[in-house]
C-alpha positions in Angstrom: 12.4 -8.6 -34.8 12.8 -4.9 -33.8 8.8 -5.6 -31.9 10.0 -8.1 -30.2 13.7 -6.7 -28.7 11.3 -3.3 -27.6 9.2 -6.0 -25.8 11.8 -7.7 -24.8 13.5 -4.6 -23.2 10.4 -3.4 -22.0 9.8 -6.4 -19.9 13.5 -6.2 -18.6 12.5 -2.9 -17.4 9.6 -3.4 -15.8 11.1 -6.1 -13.9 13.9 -3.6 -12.3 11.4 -1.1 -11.6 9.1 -3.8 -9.2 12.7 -5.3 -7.9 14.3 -1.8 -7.2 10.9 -0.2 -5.6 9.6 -3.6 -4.1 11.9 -4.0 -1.1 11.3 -0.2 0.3 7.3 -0.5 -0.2 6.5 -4.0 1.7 7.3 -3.7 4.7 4.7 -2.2 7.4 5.6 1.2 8.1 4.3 4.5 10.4 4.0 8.1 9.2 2.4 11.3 10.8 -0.4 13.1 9.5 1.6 16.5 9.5 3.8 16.9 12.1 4.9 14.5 15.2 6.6 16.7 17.7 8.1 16.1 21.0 6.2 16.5 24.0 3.2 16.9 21.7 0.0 14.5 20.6 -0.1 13.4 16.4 -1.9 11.3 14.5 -0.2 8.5 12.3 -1.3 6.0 9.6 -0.1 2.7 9.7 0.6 1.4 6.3 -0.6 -2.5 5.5 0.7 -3.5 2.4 0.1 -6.9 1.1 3.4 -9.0 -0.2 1.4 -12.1 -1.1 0.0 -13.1 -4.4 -2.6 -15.7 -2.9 -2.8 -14.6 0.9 -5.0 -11.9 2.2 -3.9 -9.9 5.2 -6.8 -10.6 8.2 -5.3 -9.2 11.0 -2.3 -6.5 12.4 -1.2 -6.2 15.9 1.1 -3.2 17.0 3.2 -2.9 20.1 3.3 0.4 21.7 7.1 1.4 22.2 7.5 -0.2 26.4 10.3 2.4 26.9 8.6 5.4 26.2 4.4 4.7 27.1 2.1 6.8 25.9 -0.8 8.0 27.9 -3.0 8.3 25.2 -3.4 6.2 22.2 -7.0 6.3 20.1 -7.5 4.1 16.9 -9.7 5.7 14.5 -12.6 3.0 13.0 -11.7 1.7 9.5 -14.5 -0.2 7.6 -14.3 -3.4 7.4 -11.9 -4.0 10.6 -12.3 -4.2 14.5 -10.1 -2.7 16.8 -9.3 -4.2 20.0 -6.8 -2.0 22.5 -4.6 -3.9 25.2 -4.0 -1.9 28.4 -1.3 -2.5 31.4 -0.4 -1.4 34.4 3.2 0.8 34.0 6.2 -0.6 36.6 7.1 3.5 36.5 4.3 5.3 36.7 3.6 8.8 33.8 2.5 11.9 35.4 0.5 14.0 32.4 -1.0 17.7 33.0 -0.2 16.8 36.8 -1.6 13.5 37.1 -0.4 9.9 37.8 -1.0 7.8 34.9 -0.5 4.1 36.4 -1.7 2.0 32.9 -0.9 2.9 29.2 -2.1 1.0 26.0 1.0 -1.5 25.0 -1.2 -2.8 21.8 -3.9 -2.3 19.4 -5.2 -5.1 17.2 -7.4 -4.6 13.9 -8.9 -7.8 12.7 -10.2 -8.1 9.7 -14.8 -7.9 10.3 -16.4 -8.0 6.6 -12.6 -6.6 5.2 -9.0 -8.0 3.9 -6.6 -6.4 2.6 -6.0 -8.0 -0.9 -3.3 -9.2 -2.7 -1.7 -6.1 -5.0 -3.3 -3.5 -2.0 -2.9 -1.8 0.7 -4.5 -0.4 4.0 -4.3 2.4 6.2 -4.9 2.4 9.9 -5.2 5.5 11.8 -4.0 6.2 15.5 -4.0 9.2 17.3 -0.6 9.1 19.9 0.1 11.2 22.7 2.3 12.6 25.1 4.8 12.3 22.9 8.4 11.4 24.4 10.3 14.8 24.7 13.9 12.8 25.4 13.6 10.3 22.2 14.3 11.2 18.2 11.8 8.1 17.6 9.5 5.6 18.2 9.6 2.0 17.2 6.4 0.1 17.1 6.9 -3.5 16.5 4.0 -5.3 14.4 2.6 -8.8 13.2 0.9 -8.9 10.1 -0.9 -12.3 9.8 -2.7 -13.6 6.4 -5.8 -16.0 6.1 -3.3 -19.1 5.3 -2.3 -18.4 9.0 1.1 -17.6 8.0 2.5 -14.5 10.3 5.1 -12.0 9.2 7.2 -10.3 11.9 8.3 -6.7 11.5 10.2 -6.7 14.7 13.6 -5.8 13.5 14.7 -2.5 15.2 17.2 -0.5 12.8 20.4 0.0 13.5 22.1 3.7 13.7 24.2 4.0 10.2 23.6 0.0 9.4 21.6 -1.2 6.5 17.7 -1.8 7.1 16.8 -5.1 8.2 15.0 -7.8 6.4 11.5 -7.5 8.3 12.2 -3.5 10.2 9.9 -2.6 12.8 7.9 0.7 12.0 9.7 3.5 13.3 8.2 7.1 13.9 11.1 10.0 13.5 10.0 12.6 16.1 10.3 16.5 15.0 11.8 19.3 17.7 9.6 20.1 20.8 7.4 24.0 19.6 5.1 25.5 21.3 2.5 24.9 19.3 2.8 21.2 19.4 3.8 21.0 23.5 1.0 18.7 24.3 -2.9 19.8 25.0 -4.3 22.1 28.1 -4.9 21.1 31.2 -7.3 19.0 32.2 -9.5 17.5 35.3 -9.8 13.6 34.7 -7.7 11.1 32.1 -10.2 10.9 29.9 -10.5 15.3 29.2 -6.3 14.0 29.3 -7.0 12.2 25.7 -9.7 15.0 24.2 -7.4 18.0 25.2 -4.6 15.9 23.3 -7.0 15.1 20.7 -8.4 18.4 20.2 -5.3 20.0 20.0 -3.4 17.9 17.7 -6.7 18.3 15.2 -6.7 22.2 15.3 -3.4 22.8 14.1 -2.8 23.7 10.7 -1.5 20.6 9.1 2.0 21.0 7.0 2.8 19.6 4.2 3.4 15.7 5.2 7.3 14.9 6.0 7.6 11.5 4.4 9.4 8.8 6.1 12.6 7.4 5.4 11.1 4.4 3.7 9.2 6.9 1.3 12.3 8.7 0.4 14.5 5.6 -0.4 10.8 4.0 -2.3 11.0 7.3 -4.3 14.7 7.2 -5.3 15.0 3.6 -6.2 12.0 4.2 -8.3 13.4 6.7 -10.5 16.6 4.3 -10.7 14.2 1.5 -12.2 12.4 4.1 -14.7 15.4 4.9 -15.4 17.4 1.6 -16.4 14.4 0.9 -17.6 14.4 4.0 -20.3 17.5 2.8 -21.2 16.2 -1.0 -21.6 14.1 0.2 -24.3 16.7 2.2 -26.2 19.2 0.0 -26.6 16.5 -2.6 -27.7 15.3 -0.1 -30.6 19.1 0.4 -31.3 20.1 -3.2 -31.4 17.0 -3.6 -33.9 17.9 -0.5 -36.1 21.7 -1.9 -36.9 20.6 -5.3 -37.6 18.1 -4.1 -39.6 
């Protein structure tokens, strides 16, 4: 009897660790390698999870933030996937280092070539960003995660200031104060030197320790929550068991 009460708790536990964590982990969601500072160039990792027990992820699609373009935007290869970027022309043109920017990437696609993202797994995807806004906080990226059963999950849902996160929340980047040594890359002669200088100089800093997102923060604390009720799952089961025996 007291063997199966532990089990018994144990399973109760478990469960309220994977319902207390699970919300704040499967969403899609954006974080900086280091530091994203305003006016400055950053690389972030888009995070794939997969939230389907018999449905692979094929393909994501990422919206570049329309109200704040960015001149330069660089997806790194992954294995397995294919990259496609989507370039328009800009109603208000940017001017960079000088120069009229007239077109800006507004989306980058990563289909699945040879690669899925499994159920129970997860998947990184790489982008360096830049000129950073310098009159934003953040960035919202909205995103489309489709599966091979064709179904298509939206996470399109912009946050609200002080409001409760959304049932499918777009990816949002939290932007760090303008320094100097993040203020954007040298000058340079044509757009493409634009994107290296960028490049370059978001790669030679030293990187800082990685400031998690919010998503992170509240995965973190409703984690120890679970572990907790979870503890205390088990003990009252061993208790119960003890006085009845």
């Amino acid at each position: 009897m007291n063997v199966s009460r532990v089990a018994a708790a144990a399973a109760v536990a478990a469960a309220a660790v994977v319902a207390l964590s699970g919300t704040a982990f499967a969403h899609v969601s954006v974080q900086p390698q280091g530091e994203a500072a305003k006016g400055g160039y950053a690389t972030v990792n888009f995070k794939v999870p997969n939230e389907r027990d018999d449905a692979s992820t094929v393909k994501l699609e990422v919206s570049m933030p329309t109200e704040h373009p960015l001149a330069s935007v660089m997806p790194q290869d992954v294995p397995g996937w294919k990259a496609e970027v989507t370039r328009s022309k800009l109603d208000k043109p940017l001017e960079v280092h000088g120069k009229q920017i007239t077109e800006a990437v507004t989306k980058v696609t990563w289909t699945a070539d040879g690669s899925k993202i499994a159920p129970g797994r997860f998947q990184q995807f790489p982008v360096s960003l830049g000129q950073l806004p310098e009159d934003a906080d953040q960035l919202v990226f909205k995103a489309l995660q489709t599966y091979d059963n064709d179904e298509v999950v939206r996470w399109i849902e912009e946050p609200a200031e002080g409001g409760e996160e959304p049932e499918s929340p777009a990816p949002v980047l939290q932007l760090s104060a303008a320094s100097g040594d993040h203020h954007g890359g040298g000058a340079a002669d044509t757009a493409a030197d634009d994107k290296n200088a960028g490049h370059d100089d978001e790669a030679g800093h030293t990187e800082t320790a990685a400031s998690s997102g919010g998503s992170d923060t509240t995965a973190r604390v409703l984690g120890g929550v679970g572990i907790a009720v979870g503890a205390a799952g088990v003990a009252f089961g061993v208790l119960a068991g003890r006085r009845r025996a």
